[in-house]
C-alpha positions as CSV (number, residue, x, y, z in Angstrom):
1,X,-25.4,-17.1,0.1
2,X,-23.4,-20.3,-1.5
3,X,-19.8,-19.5,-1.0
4,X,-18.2,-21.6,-3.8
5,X,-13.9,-22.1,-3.1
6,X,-11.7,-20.8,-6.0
7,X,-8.5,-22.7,-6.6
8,X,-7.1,-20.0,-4.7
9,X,-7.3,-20.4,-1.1
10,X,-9.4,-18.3,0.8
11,X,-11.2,-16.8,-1.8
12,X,-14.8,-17.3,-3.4
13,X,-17.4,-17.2,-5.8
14,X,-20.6,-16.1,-4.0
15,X,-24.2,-16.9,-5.2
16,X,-26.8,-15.3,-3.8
17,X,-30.3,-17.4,-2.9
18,X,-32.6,-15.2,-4.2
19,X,-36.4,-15.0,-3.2
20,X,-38.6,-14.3,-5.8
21,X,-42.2,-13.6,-6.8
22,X,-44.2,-11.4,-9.3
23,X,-42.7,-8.3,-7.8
24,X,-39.4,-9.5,-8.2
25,X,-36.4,-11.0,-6.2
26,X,-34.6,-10.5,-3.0
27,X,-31.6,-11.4,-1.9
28,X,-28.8,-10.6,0.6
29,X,-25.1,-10.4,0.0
30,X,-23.4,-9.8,3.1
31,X,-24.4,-11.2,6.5
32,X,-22.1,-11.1,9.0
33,X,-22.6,-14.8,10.5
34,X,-22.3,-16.1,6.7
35,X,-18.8,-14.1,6.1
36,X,-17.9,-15.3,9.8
37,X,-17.9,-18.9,9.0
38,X,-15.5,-18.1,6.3
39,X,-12.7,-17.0,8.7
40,X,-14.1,-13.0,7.6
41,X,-14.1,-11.4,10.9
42,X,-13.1,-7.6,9.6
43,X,-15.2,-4.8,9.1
44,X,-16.0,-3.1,5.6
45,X,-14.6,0.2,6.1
46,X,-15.0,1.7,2.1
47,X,-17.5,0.9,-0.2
48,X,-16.7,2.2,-4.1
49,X,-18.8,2.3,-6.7
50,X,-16.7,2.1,-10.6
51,X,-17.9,2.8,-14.2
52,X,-16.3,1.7,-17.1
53,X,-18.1,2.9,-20.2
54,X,-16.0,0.5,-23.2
55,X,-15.6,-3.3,-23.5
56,X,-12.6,-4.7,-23.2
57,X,-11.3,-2.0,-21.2
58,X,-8.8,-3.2,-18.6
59,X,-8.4,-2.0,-15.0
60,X,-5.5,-3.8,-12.6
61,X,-4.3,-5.4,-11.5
62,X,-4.1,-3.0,-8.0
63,X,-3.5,-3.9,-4.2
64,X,-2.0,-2.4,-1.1
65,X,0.8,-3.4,0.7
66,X,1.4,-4.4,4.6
67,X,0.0,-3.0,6.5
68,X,-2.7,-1.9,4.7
69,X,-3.7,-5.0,2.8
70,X,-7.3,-5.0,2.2
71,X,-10.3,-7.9,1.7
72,X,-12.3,-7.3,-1.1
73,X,-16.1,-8.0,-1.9
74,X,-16.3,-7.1,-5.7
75,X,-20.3,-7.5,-7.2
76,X,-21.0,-6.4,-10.5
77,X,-24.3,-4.4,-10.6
78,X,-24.5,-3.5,-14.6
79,X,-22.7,-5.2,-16.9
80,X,-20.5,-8.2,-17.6
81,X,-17.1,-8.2,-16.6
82,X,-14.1,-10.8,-16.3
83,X,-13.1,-10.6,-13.0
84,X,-9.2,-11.2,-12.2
85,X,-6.9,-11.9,-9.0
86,X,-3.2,-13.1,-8.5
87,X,-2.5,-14.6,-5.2
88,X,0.9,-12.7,-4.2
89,X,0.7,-14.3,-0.9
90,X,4.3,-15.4,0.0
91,X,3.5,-18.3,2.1
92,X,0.5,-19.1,0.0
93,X,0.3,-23.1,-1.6
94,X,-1.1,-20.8,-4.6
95,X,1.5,-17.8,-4.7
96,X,1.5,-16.5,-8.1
97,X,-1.5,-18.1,-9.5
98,X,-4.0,-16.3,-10.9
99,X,-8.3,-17.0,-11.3
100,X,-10.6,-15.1,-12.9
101,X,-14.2,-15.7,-13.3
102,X,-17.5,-13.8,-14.9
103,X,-19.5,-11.3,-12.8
104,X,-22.3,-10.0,-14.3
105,X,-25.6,-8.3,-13.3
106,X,-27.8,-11.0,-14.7
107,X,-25.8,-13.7,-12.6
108,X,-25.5,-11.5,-9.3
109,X,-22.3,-13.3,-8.3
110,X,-19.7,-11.6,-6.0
111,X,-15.6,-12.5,-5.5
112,X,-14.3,-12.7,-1.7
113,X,-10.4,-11.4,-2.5
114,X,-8.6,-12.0,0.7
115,X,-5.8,-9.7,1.5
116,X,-2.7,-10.3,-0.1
117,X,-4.2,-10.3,-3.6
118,X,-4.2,-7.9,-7.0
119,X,-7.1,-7.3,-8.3
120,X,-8.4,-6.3,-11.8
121,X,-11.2,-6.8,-14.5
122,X,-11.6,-6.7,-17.7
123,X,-15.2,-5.1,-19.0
124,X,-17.3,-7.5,-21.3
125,X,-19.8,-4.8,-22.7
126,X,-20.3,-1.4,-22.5
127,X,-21.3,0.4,-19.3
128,X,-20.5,-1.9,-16.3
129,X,-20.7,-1.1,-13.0
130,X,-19.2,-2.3,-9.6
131,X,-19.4,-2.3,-6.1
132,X,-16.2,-3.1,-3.8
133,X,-16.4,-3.2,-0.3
134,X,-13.1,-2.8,1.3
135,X,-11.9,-4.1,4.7
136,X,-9.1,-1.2,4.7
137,X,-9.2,2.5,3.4
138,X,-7.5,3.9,0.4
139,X,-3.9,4.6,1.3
140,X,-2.6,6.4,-2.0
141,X,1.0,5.9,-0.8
142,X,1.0,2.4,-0.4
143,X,-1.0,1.3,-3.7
144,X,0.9,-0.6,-5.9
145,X,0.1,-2.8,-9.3
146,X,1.3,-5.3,-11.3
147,X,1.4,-5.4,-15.1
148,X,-1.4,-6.0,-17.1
149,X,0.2,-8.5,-19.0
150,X,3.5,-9.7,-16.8
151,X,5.0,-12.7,-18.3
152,X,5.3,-14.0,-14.9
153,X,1.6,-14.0,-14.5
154,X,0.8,-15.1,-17.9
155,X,-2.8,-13.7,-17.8
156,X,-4.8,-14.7,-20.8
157,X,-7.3,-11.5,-21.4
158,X,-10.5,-12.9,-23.0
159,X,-11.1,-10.2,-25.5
160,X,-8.9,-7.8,-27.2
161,X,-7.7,-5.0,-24.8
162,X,-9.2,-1.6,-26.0
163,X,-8.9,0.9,-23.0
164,X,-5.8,1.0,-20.1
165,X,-4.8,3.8,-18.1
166,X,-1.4,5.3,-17.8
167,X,-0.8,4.4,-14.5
168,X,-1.9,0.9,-15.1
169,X,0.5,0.6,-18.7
170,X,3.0,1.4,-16.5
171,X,3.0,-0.7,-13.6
172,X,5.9,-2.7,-12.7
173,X,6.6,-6.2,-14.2
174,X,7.0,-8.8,-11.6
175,X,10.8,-10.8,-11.6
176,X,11.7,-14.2,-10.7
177,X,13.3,-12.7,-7.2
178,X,9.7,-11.2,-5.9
179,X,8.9,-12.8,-2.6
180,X,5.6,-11.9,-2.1
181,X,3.9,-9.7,0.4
């Protein structure tokens, strides 16, 4: 695996080195030594599997709150998507700043999300698919979000929004006083 720094700090791009003859390609993505020498020393606890049927679809941004912040490992198995986070890291050089990058099946890229980040993605074509591993389990009362389009934030969707939840129309808009989590 090439783990390729973000402008966020601690988070990654990951390429995979893939092995390849006429039967195909192999290739690992996740080895604990590799993730180790990233500072990654906790254990995948959840793994999800999402399906998002219409481009340009929207789904974030989401995150949990202390103490049951979670590291992400988000691959893209069908698909193309425009992956999203925001760094809402208080003490964080990059606090508020947001990166998003393609994943897509052809590419076989991953994002590294360390804790303290929202996460969301908007779909690129019809019927993508995505793997998360998470480094914490789903705690329903401490999930929060963040507006789709906060003017704090200032995300710039690539494509014309066609599908968002309820629940993620109505997340909160961020203010000036937020201090992070």
């Amino acid at each position: 695996m090439i783990f390729n720094p973000t402008p966020l700090q601690g988070s990654y791009e990951i390429e995979l080195n893939l092995s390849a003859d006429s039967r195909g390609w192999f290739g690992r993505f996740f080895c604990k030594k590799e993730f180790d020498e990233i500072g990654h020393s906790k254990e995948w606890v959840q793994m999800n599997h999402s399906f998002t049927k219409t481009k340009g679809t929207v789904r974030g941004m989401h995150f949990q709150l202390p103490p049951h912040n979670e590291i992400k490992l988000v691959k893209c198995v069908s698909g193309v998507v425009f992956d999203v986070i925001i760094d809402l890291r208080k003490n964080s050089p990059t606090f508020l700043q947001s990166f998003g990058t393609e994943l897509s099946a052809e590419k076989k890229n991953m994002l590294y999300i360390p804790e303290g980040f929202a996460h969301g993605f908007q779909t690129f074509t019809e019927d993508c698919e995505l793997i998360d591993l998470h480094s914490e389990y789903y705690q329903p009362k401490v999930e929060a979000g963040i507006r789709f389009d906060d003017p704090l934030i200032d995300l710039k969707w690539p494509i014309t929004i066609s599908e968002l939840s309820e629940k993620d129309k109505n997340h909160s808009y961020l203010n000036q006083s937020f201090k992070g989590i």
